[in-house]
Backbone as a ProteinNet text record, in pm:
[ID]
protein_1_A
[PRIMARY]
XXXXXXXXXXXXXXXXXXXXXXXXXXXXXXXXXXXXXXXXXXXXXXXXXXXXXXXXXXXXXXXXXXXXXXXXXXXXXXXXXXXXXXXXXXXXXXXXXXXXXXXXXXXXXXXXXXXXXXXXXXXXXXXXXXXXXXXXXXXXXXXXXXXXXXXXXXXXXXXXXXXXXXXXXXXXXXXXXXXXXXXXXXXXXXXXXXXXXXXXXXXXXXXXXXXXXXXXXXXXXXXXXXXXXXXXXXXXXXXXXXXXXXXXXXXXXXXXXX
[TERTIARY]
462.6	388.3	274.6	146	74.4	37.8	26.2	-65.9	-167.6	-267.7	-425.3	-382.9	-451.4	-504.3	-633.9	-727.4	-854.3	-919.5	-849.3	-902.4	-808.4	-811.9	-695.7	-777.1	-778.1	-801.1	-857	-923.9	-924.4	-1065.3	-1160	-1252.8	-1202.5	-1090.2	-1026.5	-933.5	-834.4	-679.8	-668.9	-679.2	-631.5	-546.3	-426.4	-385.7	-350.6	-356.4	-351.8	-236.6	-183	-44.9	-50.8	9.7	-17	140.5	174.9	313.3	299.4	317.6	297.1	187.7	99	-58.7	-65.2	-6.5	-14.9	-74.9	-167.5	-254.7	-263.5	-200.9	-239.6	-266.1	-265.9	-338.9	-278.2	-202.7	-163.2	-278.8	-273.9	-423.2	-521.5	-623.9	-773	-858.4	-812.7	-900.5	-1042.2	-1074.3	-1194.3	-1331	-1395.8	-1521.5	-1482.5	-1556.5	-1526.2	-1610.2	-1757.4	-1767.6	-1753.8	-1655.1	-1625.4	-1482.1	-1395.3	-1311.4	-1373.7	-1458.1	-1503.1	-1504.6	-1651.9	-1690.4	-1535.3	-1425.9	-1276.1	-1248.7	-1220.4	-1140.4	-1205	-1335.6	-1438.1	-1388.1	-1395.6	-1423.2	-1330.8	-1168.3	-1079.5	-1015	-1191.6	-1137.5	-1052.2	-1095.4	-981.8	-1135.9	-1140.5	-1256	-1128.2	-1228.3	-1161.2	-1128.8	-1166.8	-1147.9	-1029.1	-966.2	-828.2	-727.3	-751.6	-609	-593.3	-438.9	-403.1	-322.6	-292.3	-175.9	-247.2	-229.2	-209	-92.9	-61.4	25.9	-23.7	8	-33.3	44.2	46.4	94.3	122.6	-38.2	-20.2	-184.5	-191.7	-362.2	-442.7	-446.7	-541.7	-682	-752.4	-943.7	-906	-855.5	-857.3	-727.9	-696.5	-598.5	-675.3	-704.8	-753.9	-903.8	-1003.8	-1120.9	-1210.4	-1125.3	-1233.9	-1153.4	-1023.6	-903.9	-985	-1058.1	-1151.5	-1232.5	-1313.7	-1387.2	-1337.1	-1205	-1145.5	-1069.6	-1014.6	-977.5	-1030.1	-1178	-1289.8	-1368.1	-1388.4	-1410.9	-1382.9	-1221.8	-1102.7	-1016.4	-958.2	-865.6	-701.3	-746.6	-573.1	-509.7	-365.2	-276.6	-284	-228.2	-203.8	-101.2	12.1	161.4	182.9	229.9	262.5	340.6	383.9	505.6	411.1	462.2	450.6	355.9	382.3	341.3	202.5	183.5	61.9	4.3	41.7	-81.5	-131.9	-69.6	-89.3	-237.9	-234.9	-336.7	-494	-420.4	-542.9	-603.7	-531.6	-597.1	-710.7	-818.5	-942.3	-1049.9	-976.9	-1082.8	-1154.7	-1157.3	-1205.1	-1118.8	-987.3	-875.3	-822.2	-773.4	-686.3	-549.3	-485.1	-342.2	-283.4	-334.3	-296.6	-328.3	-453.5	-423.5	-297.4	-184	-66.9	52.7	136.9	224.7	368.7	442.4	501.5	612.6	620.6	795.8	817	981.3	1036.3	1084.3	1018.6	1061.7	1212	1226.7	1359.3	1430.7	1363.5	1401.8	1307.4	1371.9	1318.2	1270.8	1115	1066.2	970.9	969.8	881.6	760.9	653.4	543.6	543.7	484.2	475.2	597.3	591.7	706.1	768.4	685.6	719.5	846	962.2	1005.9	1019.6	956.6	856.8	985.3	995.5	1069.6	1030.6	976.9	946.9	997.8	986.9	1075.5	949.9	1035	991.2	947.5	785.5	770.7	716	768.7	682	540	491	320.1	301.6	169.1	124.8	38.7	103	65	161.9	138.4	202.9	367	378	505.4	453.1	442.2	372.5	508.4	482	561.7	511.9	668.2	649.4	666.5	654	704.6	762.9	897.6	943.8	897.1	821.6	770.6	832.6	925.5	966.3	909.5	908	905	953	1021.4	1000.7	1066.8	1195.5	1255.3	1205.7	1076.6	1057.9	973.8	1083.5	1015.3	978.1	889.2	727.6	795.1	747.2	784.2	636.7	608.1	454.6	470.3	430.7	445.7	347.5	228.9	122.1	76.2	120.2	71.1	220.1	259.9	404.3	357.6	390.4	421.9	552.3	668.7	763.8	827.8	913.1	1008.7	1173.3	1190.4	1317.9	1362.3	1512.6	1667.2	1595.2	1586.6	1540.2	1443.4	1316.2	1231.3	1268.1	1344.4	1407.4	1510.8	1584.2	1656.1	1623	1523.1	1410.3	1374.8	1342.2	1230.6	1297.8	1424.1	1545	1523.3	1508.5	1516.6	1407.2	1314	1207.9	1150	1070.1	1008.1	885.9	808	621.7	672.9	587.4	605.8	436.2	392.4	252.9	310.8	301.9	328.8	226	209.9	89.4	131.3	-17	19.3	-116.2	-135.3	-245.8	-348.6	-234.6	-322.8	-246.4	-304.6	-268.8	-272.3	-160.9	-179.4	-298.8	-282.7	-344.1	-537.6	-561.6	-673.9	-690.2	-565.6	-572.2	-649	-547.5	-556.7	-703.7	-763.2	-930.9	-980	-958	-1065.7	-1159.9	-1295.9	-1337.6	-1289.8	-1186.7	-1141.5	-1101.5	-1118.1	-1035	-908.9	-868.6	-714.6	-655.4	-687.5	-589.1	-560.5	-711.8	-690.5	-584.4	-605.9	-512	-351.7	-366.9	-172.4	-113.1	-233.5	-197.5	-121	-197.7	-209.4	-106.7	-62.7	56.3	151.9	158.6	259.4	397	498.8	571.9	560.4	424.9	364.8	262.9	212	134.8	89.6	52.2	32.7	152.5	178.4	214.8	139.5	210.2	175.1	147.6	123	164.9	288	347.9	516.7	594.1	540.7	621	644.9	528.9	540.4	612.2	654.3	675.9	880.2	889.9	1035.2	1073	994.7	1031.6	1075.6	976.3	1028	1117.5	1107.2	1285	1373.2	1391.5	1489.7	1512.2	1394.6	1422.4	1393.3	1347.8	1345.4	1470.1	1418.1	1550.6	1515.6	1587.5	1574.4	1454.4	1489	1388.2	1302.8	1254	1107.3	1045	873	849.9	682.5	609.3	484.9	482.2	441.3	435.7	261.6	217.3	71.8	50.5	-7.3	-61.6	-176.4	-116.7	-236.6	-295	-407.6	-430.5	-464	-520.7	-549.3	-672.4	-685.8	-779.4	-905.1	-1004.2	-1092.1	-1181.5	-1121.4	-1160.6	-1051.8	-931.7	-819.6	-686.3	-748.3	-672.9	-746.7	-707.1	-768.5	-689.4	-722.4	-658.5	-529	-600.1	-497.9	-390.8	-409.1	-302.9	-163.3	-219	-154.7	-21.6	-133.4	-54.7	51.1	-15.8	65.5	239.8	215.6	284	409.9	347.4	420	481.7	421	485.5	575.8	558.5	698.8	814	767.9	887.2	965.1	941.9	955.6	1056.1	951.6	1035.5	1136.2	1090.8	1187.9	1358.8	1350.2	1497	1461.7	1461.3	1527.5	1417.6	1328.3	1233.3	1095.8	1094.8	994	909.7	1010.2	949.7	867.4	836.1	776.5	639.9	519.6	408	331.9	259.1	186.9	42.6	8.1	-117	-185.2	-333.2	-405.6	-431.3	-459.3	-572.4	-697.7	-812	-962.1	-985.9	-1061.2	-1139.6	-1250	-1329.1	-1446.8	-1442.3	-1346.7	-1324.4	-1223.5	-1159.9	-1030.3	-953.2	-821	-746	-697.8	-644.1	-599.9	-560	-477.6	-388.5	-310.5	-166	12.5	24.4	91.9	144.7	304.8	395.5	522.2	576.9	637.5	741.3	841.3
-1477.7	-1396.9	-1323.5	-1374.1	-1243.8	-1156.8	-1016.2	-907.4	-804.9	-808.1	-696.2	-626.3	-490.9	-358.7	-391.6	-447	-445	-376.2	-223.3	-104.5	-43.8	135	194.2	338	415.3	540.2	508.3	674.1	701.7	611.4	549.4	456.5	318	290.6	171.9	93.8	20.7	-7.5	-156.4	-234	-346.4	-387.7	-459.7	-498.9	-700.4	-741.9	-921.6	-956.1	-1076.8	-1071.8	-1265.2	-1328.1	-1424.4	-1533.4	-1619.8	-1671.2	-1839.1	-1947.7	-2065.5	-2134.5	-2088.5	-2118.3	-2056.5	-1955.2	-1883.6	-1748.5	-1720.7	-1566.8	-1508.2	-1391.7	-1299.2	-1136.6	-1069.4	-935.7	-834.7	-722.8	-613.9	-526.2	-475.4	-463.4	-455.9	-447.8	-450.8	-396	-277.9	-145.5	-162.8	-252.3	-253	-354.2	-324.8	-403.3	-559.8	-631.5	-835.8	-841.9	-789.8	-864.3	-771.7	-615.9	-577.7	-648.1	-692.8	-757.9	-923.5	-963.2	-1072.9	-1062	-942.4	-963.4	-886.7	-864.2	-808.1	-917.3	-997.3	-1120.2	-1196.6	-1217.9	-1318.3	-1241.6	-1101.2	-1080.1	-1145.6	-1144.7	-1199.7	-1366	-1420	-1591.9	-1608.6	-1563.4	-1611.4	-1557.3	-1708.3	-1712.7	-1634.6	-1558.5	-1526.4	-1570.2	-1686	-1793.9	-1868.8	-1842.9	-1870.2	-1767.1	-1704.5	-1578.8	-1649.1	-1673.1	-1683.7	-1606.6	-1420.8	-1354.8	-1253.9	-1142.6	-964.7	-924.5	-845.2	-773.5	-641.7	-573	-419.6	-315.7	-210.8	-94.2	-3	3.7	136.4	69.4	182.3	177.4	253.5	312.7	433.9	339.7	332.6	271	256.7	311.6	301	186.7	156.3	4.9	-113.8	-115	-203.1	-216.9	-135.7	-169.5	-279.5	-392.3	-524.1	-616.7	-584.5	-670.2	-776.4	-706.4	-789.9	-873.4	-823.4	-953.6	-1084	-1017.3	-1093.5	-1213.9	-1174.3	-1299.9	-1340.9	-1281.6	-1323.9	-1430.7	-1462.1	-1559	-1642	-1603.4	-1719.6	-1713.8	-1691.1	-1711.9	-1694.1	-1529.9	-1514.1	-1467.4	-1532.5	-1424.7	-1290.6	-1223.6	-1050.9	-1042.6	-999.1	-990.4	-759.7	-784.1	-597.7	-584.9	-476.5	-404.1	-388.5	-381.8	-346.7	-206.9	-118.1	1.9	40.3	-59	-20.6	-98.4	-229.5	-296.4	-242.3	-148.3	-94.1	-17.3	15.6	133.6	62.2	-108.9	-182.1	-247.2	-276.3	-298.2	-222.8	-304.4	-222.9	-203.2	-278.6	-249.3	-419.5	-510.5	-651.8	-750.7	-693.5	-743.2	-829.5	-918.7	-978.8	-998.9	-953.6	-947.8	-1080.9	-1209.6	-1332.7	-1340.8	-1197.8	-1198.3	-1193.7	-1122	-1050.7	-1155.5	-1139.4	-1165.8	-1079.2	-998.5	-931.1	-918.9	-818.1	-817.4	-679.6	-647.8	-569.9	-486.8	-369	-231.7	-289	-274.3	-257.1	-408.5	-533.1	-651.8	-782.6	-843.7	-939.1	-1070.4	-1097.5	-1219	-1252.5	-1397.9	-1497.2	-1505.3	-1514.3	-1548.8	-1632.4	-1728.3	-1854.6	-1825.5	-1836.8	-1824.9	-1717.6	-1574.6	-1449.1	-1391.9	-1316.2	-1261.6	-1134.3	-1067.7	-964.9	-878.4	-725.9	-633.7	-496.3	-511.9	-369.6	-254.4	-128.8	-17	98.1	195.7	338.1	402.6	466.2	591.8	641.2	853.3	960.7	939.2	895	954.5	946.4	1033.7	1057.1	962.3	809.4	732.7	643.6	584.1	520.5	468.3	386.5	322.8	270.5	381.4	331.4	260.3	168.4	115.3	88.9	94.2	-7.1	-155.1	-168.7	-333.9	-352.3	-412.2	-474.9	-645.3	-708.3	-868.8	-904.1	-1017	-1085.8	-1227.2	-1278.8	-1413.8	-1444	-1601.7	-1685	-1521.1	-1510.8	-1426.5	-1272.3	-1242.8	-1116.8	-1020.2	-890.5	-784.3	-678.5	-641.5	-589.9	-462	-346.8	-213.1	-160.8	-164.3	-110.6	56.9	135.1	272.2	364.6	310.8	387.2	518.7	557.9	639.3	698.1	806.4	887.4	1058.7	1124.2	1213.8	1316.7	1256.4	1264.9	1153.8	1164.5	1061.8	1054.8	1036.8	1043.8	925	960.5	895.6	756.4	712.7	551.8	484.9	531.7	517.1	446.3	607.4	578.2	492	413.7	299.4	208.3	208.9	14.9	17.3	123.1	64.2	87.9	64.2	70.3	-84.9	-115.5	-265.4	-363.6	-296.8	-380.6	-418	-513.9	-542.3	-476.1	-444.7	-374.6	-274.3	-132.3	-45	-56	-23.7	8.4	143.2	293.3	382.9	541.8	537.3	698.9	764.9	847.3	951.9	971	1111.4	1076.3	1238.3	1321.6	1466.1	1536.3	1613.7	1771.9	1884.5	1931.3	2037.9	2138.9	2245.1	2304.7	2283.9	2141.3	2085.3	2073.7	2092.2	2087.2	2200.3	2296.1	2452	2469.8	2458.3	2530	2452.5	2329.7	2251.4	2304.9	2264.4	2308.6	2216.4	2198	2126.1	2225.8	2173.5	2283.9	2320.4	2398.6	2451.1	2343.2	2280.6	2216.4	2075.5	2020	1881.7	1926.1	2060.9	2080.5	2073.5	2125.6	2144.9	1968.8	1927.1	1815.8	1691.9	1707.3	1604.5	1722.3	1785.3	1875.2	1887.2	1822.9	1811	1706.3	1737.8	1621.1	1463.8	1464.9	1330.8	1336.8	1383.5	1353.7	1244.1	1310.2	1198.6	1275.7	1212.4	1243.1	1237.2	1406.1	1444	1431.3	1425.6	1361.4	1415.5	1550.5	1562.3	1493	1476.4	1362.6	1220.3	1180.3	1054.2	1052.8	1139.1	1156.8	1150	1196.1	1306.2	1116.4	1041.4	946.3	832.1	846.7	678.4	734.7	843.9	911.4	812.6	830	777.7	711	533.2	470.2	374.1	423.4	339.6	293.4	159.3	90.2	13.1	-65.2	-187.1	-282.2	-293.6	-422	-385.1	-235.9	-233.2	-229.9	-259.9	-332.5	-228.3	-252.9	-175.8	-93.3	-25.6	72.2	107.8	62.1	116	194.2	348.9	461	408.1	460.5	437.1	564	521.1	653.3	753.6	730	859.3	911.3	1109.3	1138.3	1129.9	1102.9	1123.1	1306.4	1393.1	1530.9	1606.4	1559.8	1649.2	1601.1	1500.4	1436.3	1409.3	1348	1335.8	1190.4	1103	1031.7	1054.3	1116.7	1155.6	1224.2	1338.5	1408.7	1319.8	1223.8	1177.2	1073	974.1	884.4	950.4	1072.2	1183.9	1218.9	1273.8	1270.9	1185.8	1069.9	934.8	904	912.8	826.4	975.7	1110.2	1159	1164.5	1133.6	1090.4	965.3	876.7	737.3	789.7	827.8	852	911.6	1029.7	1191.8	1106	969	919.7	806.2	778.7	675.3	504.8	570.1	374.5	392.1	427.6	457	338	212.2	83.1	61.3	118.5	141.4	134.2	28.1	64	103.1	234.1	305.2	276.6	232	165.7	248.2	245.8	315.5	189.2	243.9	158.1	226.9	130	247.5	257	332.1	258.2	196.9	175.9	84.2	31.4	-80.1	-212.5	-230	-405.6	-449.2	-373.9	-372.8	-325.8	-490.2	-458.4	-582.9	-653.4	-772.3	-867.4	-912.1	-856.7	-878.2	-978.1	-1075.2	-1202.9	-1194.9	-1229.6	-1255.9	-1380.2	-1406.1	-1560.6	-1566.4
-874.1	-777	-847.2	-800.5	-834.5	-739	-759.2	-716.5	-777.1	-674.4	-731.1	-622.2	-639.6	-534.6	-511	-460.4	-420.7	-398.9	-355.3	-353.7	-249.4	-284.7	-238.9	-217.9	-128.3	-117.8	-4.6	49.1	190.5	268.4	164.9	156.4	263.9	227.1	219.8	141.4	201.7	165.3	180.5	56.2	60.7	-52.5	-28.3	-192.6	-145.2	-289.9	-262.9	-341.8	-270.1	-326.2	-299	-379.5	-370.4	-427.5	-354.6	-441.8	-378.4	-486.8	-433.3	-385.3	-402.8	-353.6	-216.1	-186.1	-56.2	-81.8	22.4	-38.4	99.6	70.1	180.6	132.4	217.2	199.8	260.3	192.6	277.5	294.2	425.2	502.1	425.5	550.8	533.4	556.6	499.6	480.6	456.1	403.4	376.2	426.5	470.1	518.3	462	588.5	534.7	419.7	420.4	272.7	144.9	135.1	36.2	15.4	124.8	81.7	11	65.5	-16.6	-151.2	-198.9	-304.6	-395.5	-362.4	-418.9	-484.5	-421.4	-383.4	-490.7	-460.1	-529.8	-689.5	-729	-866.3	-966.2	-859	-919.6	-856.6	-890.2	-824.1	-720.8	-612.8	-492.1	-397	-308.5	-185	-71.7	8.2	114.1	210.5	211.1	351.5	307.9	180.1	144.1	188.8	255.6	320	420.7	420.5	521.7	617.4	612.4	687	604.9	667.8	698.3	737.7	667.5	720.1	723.8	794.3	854.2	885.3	786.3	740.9	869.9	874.4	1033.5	1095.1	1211	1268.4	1194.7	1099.1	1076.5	981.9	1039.4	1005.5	846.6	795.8	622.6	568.3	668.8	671.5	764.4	853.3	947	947.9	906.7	911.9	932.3	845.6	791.3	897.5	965.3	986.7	1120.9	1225.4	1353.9	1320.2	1173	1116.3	1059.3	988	892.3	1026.8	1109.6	1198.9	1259.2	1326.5	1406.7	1289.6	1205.1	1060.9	1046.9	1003.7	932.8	1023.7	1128.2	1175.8	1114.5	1029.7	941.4	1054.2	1037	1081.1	1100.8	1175.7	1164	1201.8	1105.2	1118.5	1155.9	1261.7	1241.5	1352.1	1395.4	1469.9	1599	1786.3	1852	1888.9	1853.5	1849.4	1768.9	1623	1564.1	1630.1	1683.1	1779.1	1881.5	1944	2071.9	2027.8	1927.6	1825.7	1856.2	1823	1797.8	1895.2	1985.8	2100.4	2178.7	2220.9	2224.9	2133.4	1979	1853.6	1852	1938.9	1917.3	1887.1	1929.8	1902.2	2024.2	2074.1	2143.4	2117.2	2228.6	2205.4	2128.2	2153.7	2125	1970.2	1875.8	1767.2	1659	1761.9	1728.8	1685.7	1539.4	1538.1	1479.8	1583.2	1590	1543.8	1430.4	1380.9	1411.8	1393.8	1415.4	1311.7	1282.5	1229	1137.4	1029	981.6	968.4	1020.4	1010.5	909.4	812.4	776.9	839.8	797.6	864.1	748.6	802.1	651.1	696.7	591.4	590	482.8	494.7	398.5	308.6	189.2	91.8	79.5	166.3	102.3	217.7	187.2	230	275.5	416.9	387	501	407.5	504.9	508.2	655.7	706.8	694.7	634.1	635	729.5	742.9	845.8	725.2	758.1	653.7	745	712.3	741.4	744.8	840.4	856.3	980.5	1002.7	1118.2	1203.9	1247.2	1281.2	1361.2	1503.4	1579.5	1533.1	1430	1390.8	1256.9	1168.7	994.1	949.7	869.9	783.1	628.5	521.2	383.9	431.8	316.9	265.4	129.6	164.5	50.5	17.7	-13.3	-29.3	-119.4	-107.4	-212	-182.3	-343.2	-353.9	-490.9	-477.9	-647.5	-708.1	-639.7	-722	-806.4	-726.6	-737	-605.7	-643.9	-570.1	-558.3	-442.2	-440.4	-348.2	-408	-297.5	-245.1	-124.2	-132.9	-28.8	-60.3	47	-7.4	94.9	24.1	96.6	210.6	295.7	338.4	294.6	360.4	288.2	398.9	374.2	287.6	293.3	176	130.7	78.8	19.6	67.7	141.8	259.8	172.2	228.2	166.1	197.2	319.6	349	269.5	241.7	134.5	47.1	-26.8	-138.6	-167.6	-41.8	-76.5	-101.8	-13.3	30.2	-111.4	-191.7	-313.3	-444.7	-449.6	-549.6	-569	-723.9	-768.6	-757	-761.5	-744.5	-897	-877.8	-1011.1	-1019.4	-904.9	-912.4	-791.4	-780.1	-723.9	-657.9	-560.8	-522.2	-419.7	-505.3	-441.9	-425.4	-333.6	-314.5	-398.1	-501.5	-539.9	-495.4	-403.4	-323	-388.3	-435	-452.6	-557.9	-642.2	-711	-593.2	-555.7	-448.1	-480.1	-609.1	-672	-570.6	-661.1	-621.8	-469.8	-391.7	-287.6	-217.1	-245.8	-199.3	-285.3	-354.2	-393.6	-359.5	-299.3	-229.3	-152.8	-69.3	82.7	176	199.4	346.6	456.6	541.8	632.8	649	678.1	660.6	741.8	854.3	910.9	830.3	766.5	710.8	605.2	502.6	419	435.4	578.8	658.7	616.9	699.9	763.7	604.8	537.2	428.4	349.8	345.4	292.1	384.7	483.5	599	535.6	648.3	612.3	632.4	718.8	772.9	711.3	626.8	519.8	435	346.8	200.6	60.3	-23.2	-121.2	-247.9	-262	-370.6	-499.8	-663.3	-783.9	-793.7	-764.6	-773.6	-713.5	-583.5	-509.8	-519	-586.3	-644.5	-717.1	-829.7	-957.7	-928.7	-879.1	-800.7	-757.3	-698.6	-589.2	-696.3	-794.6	-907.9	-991.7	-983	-1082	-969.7	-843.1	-777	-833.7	-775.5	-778.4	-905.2	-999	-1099.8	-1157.9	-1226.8	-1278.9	-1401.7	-1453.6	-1566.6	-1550.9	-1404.2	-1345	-1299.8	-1272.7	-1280.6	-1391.6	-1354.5	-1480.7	-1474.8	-1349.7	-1332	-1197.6	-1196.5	-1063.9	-1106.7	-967	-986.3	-859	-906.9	-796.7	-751.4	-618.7	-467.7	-425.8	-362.5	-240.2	-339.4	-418.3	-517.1	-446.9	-422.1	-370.9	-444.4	-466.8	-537.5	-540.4	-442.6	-410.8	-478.8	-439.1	-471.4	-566.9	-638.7	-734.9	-860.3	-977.9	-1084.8	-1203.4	-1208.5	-1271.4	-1335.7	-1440.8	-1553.2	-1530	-1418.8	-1341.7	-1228.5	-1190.5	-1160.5	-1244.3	-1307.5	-1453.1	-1514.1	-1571.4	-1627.6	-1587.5	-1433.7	-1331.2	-1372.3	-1343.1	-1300.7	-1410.2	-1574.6	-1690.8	-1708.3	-1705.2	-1752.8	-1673.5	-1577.2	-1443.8	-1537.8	-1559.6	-1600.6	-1747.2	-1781.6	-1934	-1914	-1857.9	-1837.1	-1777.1	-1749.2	-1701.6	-1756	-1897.1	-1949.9	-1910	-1865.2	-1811.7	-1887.5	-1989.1	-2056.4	-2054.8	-2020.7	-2020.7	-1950.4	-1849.3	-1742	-1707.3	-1686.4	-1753	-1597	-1598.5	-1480.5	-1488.6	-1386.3	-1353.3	-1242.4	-1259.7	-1154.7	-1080.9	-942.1	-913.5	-823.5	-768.6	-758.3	-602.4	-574.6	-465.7	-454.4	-534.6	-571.4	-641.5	-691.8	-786.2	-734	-807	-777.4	-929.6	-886.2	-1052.4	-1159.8	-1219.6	-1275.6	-1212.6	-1245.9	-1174.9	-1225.6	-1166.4	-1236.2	-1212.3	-1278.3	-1232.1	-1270	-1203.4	-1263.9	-1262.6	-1320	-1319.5	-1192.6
[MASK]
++++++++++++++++++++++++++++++++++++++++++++++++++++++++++++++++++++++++++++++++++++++++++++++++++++++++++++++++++++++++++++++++++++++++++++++++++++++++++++++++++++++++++++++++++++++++++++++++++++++++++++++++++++++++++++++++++++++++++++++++++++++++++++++++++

């Protein structure tokens, strides 16, 4: 399996995941031809996706998603409720292929399972993706880290998890008090403690990389976050653990596993 982040923050949300000569894209946050020229940097044409899957409705997941099937004709795999979101955006219902909250369904080789996260959006979900014997925890947008979360993403081999802010940086920001509530809410985003607090859970043997998402570029700071994340890691024994950023204006590396 490989996977890139194509780009992650409030800009736009795409990550590429690929197993068997099958390529698809957890959403598409981002404009059709910034997802192109993504795609293109790391050799993969975009008229090779074949499936989306889709997190929630919020514009910083779905953005590019009306072009991207009005184009190529990908799939769009998501839950009842976030479609309801999308309907009205150039969408046709007959775009829709519908799974259910909390149940496994295949897309090409991958074995893809929906979980419930805290945020302030119609019916947000993770994903656990497996394939070819490895798996993918993705939960990029939650406001905390609830028991359920934290089960789905026990044992994975790659983590793609929000660490979205330094509170600190939060509170001296200029935002308005309510955006501040809101994104410090329990339907929020998470924090670098919260991130940090969340891969203590669930880290294990068999994780291998966990790369931070959703990093604010106002109220976050690289290093603060990484930081975060590797003494979490260490601080319980997974020192092995290697923590990866990723941007919102470039693609990040590209993991491949066996």
């Amino acid at each position: 399996m490989k996977i890139c982040i194509l780009g992650s923050g409030s800009s736009g949300n795409s990550i590429y995941m690929e197993s068997g000569g099958f390529p698809l894209l957890v959403d598409a946050g981002l404009s059709r031809r910034a997802l192109a020229a993504r795609l293109l940097s790391i050799g993969v044409e975009i008229e090779s996706i074949r499936a989306v899957l889709v997190s929630h409705e919020h514009g910083d997941h779905v953005r590019g998603l009306p072009a991207l099937h009005r184009a190529h004709g990908v799939a769009v795999h998501l839950n009842r409720l976030t479609a309801s979101g999308l309907l009205g955006r150039d969408f046709p219902a007959a775009a829709f292929n519908y799974f259910k909250t909390g149940v496994d369904f295949r897309v090409g080789p991958f074995t893809v399972h929906p979980f419930p996260v805290p945020h302030d959006a119609l019916d947000p979900v993770g994903f656990v993706v497996s394939a070819a014997g490895c798996r993918v925890g993705i939960a990029t947008d939650l406001g905390h880290p609830s028991p359920r979360v934290m089960e789905r993403l026990k044992n994975c081999r790659a983590l793609i998890l929000e660490s979205n802010h330094d509170p600190i940086l939060l509170e001296n920001s200029d935002r308005p008090r309510s955006v501040k509530e809101r994104i410090l809410g329990e339907m929020g985003h998470l924090s670098n403690r919260s991130a940090a607090a969340l891969l203590a859970e669930v880290a294990s043997e068999a994780l291998q990389d966990i790369f931070l998402a959703h990093l604010s570029e106002e109220c976050n700071r690289p290093e603060l976050a990484r930081m975060s994340a590797v003494q979490a890691a260490r601080g319980n024994g997974f020192g092995h653990v290697a923590v990866r950023l990723s941007w919102a204006d470039r693609a990040s590396e590209v993991l491949e596993y066996d």
